[in-house]
N, CA and C atoms as an extended XYZ file, in Angstrom:
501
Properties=species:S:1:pos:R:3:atomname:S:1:resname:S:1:resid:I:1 pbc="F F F"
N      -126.245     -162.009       14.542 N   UNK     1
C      -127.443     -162.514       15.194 CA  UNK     1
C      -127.040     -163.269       16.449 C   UNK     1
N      -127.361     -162.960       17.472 N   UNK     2
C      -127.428     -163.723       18.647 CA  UNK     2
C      -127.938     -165.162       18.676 C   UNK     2
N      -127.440     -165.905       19.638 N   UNK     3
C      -127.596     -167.700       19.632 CA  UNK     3
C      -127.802     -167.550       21.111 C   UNK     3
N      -128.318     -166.475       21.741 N   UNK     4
C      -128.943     -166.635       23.240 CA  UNK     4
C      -130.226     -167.314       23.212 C   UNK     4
N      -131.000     -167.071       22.390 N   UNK     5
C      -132.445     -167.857       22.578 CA  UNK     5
C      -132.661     -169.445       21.513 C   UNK     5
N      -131.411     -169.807       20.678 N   UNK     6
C      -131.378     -171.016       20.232 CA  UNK     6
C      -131.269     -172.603       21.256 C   UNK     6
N      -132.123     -173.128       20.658 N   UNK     7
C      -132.294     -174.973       21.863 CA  UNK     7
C      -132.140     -175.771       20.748 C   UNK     7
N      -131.785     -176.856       21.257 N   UNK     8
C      -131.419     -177.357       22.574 CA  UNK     8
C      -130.086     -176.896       23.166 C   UNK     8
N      -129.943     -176.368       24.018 N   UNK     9
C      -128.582     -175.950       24.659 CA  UNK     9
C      -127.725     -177.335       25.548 C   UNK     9
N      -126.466     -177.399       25.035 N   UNK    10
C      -125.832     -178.432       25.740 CA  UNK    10
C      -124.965     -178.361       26.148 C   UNK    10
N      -124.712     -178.741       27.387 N   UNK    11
C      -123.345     -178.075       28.303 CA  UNK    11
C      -122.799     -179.954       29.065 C   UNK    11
N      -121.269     -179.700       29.350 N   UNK    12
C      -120.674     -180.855       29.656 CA  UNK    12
C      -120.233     -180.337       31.102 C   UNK    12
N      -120.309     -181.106       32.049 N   UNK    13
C      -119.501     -180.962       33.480 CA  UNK    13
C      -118.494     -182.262       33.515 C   UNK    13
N      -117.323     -182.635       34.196 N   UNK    14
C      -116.625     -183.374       34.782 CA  UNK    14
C      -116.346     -183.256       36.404 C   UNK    14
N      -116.536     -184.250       36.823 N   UNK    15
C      -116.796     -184.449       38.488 CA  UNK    15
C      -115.787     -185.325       38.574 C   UNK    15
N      -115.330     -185.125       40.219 N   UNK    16
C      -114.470     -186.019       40.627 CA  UNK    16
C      -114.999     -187.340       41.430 C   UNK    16
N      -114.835     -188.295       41.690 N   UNK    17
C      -115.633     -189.126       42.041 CA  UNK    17
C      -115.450     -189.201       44.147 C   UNK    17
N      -116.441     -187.736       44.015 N   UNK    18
C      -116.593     -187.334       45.649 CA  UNK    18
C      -117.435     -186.713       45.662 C   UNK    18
N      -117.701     -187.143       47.323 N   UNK    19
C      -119.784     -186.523       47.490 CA  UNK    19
C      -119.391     -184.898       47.238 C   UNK    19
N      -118.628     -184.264       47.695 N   UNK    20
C      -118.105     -183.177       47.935 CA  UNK    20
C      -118.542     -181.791       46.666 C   UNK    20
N      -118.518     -182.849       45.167 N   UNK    21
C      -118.434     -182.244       43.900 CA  UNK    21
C      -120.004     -182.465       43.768 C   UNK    21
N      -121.004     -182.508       44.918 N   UNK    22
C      -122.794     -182.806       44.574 CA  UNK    22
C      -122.861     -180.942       44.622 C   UNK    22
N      -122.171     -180.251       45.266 N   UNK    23
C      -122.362     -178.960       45.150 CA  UNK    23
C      -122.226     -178.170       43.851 C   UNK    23
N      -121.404     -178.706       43.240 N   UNK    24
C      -120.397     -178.136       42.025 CA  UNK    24
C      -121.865     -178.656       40.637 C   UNK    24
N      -122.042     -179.804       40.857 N   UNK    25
C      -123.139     -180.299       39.887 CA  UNK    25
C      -124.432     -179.510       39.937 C   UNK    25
N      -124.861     -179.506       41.635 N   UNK    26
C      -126.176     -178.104       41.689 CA  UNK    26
C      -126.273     -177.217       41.185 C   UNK    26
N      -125.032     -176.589       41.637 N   UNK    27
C      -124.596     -175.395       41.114 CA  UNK    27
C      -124.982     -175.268       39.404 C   UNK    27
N      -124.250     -176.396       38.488 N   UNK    28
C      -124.288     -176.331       36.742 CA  UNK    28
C      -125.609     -176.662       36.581 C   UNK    28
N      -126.311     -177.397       36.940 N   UNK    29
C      -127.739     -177.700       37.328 CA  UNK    29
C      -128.339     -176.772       36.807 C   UNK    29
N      -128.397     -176.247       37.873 N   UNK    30
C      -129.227     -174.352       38.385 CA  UNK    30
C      -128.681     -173.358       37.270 C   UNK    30
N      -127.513     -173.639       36.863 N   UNK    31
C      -126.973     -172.419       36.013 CA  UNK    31
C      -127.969     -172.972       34.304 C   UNK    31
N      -127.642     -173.949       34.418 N   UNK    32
C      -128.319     -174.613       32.774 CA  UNK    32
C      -129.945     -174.621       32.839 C   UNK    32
N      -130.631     -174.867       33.687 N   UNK    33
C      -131.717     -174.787       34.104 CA  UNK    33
C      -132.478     -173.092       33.624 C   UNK    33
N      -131.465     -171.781       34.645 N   UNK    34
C      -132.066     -170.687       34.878 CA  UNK    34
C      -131.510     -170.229       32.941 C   UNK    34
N      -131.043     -170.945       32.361 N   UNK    35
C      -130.544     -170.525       30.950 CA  UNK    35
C      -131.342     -171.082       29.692 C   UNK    35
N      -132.052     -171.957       30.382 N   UNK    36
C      -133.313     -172.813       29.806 CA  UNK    36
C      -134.678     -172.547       29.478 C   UNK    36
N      -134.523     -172.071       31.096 N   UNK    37
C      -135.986     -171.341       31.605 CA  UNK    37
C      -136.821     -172.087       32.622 C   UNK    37
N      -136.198     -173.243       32.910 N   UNK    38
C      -136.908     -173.872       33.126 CA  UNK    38
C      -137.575     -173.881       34.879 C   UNK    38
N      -138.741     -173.833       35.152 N   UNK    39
C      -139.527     -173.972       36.485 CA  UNK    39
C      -138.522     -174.608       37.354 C   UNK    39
N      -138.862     -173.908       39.027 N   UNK    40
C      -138.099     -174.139       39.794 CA  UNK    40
C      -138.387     -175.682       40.118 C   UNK    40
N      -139.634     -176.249       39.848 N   UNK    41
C      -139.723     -177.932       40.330 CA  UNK    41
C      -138.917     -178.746       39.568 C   UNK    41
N      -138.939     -178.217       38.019 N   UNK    42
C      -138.289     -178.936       37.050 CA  UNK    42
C      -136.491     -179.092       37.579 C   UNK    42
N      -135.588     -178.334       38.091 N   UNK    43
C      -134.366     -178.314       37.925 CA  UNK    43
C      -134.491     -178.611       39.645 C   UNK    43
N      -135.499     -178.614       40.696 N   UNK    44
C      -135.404     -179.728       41.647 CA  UNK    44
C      -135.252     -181.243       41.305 C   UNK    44
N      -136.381     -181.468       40.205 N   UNK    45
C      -136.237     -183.075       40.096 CA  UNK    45
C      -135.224     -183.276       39.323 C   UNK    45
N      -134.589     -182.745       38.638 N   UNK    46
C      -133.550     -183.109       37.820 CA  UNK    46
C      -132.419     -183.169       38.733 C   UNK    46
N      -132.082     -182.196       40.065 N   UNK    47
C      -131.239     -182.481       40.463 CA  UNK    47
C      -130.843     -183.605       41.393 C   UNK    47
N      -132.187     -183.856       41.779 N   UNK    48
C      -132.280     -185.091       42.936 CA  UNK    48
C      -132.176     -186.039       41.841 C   UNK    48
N      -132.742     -186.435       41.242 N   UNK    49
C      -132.365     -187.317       40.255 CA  UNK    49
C      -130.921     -187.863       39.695 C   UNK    49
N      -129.963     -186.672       39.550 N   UNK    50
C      -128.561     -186.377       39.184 CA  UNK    50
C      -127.835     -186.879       40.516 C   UNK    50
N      -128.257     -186.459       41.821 N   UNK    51
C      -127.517     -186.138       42.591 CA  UNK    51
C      -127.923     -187.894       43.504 C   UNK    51
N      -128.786     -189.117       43.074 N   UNK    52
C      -128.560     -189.734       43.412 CA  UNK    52
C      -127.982     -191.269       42.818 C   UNK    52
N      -127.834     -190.513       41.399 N   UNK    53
C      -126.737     -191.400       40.228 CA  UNK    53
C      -125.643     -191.153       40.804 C   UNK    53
N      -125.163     -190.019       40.919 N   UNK    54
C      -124.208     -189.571       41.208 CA  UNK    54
C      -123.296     -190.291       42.669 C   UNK    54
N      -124.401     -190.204       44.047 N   UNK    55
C      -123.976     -190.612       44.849 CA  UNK    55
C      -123.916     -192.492       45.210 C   UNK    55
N      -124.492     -192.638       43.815 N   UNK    56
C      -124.361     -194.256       43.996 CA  UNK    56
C      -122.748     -194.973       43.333 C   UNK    56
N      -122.171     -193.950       42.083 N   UNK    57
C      -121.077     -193.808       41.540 CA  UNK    57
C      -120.145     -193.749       42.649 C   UNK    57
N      -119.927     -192.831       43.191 N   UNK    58
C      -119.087     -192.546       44.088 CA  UNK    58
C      -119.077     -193.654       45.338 C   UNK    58
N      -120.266     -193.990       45.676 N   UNK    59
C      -120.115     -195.099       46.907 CA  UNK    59
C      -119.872     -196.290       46.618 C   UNK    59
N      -120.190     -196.284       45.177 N   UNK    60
C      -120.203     -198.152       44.940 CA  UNK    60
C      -119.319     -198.391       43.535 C   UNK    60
N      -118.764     -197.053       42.902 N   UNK    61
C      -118.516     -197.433       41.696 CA  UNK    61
C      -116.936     -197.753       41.559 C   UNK    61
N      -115.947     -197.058       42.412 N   UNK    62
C      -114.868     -197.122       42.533 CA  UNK    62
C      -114.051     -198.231       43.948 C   UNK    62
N      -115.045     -199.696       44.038 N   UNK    63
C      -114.552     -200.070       45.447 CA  UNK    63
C      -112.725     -200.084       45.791 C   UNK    63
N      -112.030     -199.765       45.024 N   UNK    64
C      -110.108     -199.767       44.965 CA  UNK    64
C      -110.033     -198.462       44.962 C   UNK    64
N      -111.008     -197.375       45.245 N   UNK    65
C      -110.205     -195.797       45.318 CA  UNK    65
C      -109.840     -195.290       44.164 C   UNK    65
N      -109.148     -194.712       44.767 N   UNK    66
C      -108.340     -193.396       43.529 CA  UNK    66
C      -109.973     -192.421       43.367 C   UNK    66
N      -108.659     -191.712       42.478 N   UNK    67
C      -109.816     -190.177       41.806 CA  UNK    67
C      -109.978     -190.675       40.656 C   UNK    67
N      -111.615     -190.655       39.835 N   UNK    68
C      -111.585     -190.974       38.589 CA  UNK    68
C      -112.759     -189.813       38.219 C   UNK    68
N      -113.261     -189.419       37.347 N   UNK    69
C      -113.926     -188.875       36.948 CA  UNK    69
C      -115.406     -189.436       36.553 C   UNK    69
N      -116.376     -188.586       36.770 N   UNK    70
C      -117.630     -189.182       35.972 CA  UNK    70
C      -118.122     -188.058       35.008 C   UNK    70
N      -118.480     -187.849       34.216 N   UNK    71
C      -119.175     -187.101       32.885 CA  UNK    71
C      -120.425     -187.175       33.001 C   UNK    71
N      -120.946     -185.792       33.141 N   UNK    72
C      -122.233     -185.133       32.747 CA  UNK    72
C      -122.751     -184.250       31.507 C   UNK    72
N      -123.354     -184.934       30.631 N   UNK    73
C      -123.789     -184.222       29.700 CA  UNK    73
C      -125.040     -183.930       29.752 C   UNK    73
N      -125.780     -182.412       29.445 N   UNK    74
C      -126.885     -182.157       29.411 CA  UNK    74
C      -127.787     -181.036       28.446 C   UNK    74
N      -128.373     -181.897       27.255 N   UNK    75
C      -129.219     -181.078       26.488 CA  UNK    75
C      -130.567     -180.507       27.105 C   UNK    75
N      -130.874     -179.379       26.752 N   UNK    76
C      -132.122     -178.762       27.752 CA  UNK    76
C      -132.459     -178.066       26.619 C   UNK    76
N      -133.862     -177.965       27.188 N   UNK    77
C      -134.585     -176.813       26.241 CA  UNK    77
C      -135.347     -176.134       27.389 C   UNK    77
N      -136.583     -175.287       26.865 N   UNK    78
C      -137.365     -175.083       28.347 CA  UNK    78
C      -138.543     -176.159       28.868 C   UNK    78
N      -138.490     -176.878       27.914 N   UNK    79
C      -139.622     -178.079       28.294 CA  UNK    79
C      -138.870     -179.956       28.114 C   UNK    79
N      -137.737     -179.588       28.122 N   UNK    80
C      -137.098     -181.097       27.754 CA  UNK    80
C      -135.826     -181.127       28.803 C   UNK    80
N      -134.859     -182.006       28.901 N   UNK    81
C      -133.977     -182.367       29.410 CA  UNK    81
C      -133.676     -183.412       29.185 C   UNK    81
N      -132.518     -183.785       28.532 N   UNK    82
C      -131.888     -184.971       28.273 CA  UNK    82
C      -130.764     -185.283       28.953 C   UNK    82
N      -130.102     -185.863       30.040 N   UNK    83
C      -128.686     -186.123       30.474 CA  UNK    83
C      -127.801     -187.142       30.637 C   UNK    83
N      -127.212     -187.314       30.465 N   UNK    84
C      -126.254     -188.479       29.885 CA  UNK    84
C      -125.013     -188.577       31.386 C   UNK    84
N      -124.916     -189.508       31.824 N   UNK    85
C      -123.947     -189.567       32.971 CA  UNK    85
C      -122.726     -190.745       32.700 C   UNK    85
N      -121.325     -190.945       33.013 N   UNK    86
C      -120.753     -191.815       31.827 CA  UNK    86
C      -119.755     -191.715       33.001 C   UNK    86
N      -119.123     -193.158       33.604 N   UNK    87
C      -118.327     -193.260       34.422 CA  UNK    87
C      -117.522     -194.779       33.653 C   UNK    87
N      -116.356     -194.791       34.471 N   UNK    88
C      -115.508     -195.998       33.993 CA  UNK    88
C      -115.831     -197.283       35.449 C   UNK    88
N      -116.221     -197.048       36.335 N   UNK    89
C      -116.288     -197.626       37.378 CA  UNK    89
C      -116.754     -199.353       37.299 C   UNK    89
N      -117.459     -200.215       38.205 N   UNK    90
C      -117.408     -201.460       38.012 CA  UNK    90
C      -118.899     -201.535       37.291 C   UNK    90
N      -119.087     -202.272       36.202 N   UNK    91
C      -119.888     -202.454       35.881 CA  UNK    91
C      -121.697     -202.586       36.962 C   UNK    91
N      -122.717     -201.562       36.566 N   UNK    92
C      -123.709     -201.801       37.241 CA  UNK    92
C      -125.336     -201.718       36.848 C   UNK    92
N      -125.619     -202.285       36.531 N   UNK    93
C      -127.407     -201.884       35.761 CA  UNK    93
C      -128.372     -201.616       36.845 C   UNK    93
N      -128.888     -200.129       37.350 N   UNK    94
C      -129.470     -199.702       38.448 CA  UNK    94
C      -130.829     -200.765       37.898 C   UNK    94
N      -131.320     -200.895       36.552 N   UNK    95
C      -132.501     -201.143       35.981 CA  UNK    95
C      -132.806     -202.329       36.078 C   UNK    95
N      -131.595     -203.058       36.786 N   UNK    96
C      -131.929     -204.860       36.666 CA  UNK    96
C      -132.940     -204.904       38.020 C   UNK    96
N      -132.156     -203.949       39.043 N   UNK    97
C      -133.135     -204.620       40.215 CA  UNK    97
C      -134.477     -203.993       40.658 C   UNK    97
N      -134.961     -204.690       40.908 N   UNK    98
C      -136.184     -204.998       41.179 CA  UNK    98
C      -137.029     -203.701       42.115 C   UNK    98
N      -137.800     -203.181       41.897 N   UNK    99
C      -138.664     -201.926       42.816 CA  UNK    99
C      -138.958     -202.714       43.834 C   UNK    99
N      -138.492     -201.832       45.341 N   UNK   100
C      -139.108     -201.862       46.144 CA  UNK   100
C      -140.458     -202.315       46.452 C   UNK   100
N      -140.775     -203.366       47.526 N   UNK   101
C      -142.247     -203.443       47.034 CA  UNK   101
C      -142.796     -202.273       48.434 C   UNK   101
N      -143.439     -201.217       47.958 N   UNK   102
C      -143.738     -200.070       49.001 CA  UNK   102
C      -145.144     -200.743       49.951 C   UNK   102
N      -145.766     -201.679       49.641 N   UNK   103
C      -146.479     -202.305       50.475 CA  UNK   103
C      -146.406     -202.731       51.812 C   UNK   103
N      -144.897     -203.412       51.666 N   UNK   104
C      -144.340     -203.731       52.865 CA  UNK   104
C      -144.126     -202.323       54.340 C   UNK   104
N      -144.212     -202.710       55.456 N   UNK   105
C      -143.551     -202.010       55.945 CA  UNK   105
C      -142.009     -201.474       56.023 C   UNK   105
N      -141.809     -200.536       56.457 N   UNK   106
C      -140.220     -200.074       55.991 CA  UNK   106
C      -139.423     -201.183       56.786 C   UNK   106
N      -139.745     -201.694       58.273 N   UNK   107
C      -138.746     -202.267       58.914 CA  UNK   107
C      -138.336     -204.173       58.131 C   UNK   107
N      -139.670     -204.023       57.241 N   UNK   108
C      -139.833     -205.291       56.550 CA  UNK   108
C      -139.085     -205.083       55.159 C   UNK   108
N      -138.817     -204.095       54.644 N   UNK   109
C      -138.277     -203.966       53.338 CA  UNK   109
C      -136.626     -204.148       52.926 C   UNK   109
N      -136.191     -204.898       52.044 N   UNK   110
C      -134.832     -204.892       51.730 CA  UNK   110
C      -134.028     -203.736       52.188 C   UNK   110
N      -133.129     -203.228       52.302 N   UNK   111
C      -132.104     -202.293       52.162 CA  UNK   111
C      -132.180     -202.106       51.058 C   UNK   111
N      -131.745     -200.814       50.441 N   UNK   112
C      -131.766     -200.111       48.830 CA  UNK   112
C      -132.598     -200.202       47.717 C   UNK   112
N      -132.467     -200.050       46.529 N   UNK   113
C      -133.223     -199.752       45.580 CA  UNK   113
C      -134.227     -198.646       45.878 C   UNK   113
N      -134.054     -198.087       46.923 N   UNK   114
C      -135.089     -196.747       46.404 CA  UNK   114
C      -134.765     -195.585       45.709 C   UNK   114
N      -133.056     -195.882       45.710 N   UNK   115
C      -132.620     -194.832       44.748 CA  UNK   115
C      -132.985     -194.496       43.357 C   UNK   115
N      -133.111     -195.958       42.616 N   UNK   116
C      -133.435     -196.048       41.383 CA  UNK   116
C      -134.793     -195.801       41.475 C   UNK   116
N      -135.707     -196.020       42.627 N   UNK   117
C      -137.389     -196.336       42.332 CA  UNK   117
C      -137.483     -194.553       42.389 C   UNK   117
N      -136.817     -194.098       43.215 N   UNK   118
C      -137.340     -192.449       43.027 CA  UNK   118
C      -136.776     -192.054       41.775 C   UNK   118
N      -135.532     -192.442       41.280 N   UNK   119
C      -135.412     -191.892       39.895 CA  UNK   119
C      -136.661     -191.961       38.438 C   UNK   119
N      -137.163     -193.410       38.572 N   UNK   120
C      -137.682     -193.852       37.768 CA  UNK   120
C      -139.851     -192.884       38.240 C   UNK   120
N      -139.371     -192.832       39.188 N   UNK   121
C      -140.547     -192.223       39.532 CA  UNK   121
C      -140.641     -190.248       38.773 C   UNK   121
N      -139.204     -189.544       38.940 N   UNK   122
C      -138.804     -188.046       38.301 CA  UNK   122
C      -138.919     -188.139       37.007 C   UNK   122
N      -138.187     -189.199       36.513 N   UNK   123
C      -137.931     -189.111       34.909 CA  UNK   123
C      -138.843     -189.795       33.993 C   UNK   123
N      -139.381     -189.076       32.755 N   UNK   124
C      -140.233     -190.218       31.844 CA  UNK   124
C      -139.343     -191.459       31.374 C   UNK   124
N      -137.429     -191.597       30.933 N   UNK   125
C      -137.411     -192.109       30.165 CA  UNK   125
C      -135.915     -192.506       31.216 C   UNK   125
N      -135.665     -193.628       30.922 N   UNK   126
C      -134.079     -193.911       31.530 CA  UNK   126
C      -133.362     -195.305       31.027 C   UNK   126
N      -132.491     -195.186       30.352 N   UNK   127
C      -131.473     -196.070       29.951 CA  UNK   127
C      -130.413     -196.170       30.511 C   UNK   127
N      -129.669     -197.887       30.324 N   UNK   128
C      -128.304     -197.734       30.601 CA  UNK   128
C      -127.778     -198.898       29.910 C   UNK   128
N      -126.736     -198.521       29.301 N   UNK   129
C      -125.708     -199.448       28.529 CA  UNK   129
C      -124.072     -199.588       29.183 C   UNK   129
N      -123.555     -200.499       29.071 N   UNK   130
C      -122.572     -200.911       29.404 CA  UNK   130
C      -121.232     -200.984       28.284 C   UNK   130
N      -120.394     -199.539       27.845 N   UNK   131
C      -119.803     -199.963       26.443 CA  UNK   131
C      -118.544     -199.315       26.673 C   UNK   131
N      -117.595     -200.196       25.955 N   UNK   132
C      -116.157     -199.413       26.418 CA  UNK   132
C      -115.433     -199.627       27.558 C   UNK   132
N      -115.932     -200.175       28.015 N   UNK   133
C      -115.304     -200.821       29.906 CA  UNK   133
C      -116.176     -199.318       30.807 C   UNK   133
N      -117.420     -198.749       29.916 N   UNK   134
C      -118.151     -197.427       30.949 CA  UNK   134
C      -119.214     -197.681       31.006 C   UNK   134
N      -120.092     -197.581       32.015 N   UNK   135
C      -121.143     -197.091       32.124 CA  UNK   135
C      -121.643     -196.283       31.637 C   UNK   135
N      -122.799     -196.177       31.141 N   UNK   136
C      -123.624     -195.059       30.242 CA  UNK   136
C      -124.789     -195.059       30.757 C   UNK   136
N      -125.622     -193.748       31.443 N   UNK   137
C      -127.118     -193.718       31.920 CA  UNK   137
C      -127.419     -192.511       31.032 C   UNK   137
N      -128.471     -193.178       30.761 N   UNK   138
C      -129.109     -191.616       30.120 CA  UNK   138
C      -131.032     -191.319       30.794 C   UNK   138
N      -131.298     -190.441       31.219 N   UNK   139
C      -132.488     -189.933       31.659 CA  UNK   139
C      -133.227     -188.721       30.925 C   UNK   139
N      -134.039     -188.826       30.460 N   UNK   140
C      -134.726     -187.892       30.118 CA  UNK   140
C      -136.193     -187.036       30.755 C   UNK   140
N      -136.507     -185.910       30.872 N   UNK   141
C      -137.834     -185.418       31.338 CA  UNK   141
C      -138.188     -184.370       30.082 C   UNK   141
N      -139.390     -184.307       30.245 N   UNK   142
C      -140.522     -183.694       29.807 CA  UNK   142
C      -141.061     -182.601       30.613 C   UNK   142
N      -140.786     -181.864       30.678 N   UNK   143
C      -141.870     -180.558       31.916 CA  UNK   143
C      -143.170     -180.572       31.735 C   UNK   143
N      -144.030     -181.502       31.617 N   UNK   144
C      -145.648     -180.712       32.148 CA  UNK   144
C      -146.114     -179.761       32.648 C   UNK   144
N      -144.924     -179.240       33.439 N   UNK   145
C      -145.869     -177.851       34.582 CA  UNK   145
C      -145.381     -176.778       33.790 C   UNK   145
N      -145.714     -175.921       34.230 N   UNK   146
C      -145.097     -174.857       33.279 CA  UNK   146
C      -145.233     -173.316       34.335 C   UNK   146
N      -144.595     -172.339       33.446 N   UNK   147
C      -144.273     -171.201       34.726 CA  UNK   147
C      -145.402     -170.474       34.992 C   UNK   147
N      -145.436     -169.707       36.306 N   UNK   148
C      -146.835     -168.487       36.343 CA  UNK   148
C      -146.231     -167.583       37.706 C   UNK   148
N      -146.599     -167.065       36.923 N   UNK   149
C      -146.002     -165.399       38.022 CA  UNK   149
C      -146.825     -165.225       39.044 C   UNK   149
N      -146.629     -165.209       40.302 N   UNK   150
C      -147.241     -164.714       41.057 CA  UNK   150
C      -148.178     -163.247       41.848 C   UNK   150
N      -148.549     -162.794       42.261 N   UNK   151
C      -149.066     -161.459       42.411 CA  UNK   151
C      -147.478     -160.954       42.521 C   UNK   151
N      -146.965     -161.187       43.620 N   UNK   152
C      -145.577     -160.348       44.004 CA  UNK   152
C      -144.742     -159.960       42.542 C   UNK   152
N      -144.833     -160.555       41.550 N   UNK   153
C      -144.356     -160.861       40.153 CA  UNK   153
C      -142.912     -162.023       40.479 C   UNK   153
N      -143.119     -162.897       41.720 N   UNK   154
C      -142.122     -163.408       41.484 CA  UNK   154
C      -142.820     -165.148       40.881 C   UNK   154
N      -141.426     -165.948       40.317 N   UNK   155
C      -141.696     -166.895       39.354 CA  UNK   155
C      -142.190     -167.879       40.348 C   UNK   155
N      -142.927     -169.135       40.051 N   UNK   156
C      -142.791     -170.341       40.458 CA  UNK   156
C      -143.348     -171.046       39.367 C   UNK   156
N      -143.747     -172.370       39.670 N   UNK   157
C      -144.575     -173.428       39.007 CA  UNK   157
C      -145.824     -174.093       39.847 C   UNK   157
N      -146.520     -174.949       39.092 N   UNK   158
C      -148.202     -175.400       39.397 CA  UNK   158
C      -147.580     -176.998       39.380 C   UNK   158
N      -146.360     -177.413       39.405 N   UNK   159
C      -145.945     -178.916       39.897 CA  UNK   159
C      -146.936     -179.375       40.421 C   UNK   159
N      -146.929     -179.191       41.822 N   UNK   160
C      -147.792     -179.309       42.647 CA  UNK   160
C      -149.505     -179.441       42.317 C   UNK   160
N      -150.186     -178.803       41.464 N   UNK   161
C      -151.206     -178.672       41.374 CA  UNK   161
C      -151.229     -179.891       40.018 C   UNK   161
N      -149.795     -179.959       38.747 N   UNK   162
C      -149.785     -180.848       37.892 CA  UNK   162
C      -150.312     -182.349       38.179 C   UNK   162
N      -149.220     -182.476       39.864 N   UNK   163
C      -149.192     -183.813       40.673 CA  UNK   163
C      -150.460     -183.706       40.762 C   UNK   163
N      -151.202     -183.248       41.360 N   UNK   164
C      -152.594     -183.800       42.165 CA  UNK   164
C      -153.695     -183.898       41.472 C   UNK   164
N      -153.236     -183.596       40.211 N   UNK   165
C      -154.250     -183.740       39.088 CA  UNK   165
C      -154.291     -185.435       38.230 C   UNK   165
N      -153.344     -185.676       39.207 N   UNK   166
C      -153.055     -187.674       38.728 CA  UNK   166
C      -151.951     -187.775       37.516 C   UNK   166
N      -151.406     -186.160       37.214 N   UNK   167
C      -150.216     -186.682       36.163 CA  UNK   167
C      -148.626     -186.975       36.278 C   UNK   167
């Protein structure tokens, strides 16, 4: 019996701690995603999501250099996503600080935190623990939108139409 259509499917990546390896992560992204099933909006937000944990690791997590690794784990189904990101770097809780207040004008607003505010904006669910001398984030989504074929018979999603419906 085949285990092609069994979920949750879970696949591990290891990255080097360089912007360079944001390609290499798209790439497993897209591959776990199109093995999932999942809508082309869904494995957009997951990757922007990924890809700006990722680039906060690399800029801020190693300030003494060297190559260290960060760990990506990711359970998927076609309507779930769970991912787990796990670095040794300096201790950091994206969740302590404070949202942007978007009221302000931009030239009036702090520097940073919009990384985390757009994360928290993609994902329903996001943790982070500090254990082992590592960092641990974990994010989860839910797909609401779901797929529909177009006349041409090619795929997309109703994201878009999900969003403007206030969900």
């Amino acid at each position: 019996m085949s285990n092609a259509w069994q979920f949750p499917i879970a696949r591990e990546i290891q990255l080097h701690n360089r912007v360079d390896e944001l390609e290499r992560l798209n790439e497993w992204l897209e591959a776990v995603g199109e093995e999932a099933g999942w809508p082309p909006r869904a494995k957009l937000d997951l990757s922007l999501a990924c890809e700006e944990l990722i680039i906060n690791i690399v800029n801020y997590g190693f300030p003494a250099g060297g190559e260290h690794y960060i760990s990506v784990s990711l359970s998927a189904s076609p309507l779930t996503a769970e991912v787990k990101i796990e670095d040794a770097g300096v201790p950091f809780n994206p969740l302590e600080e404070a949202d942007p207040d978007m009221s302000l004008e931009l030239e009036d607003r702090n520097v940073g935190g919009l990384g985390i505010f757009f994360i928290k904006q993609l994902m329903d669910d996001i943790h982070y623990e500090r254990t082992n001398e590592r960092n641990r984030f974990r994010m989860s989504k839910t797909f609401s939108y779901i797929n529909k074929k177009t006349n041409n018979g090619k795929q997309e999603d109703n994201a878009d139409e999900y969003r403007d419906a206030g969900h």
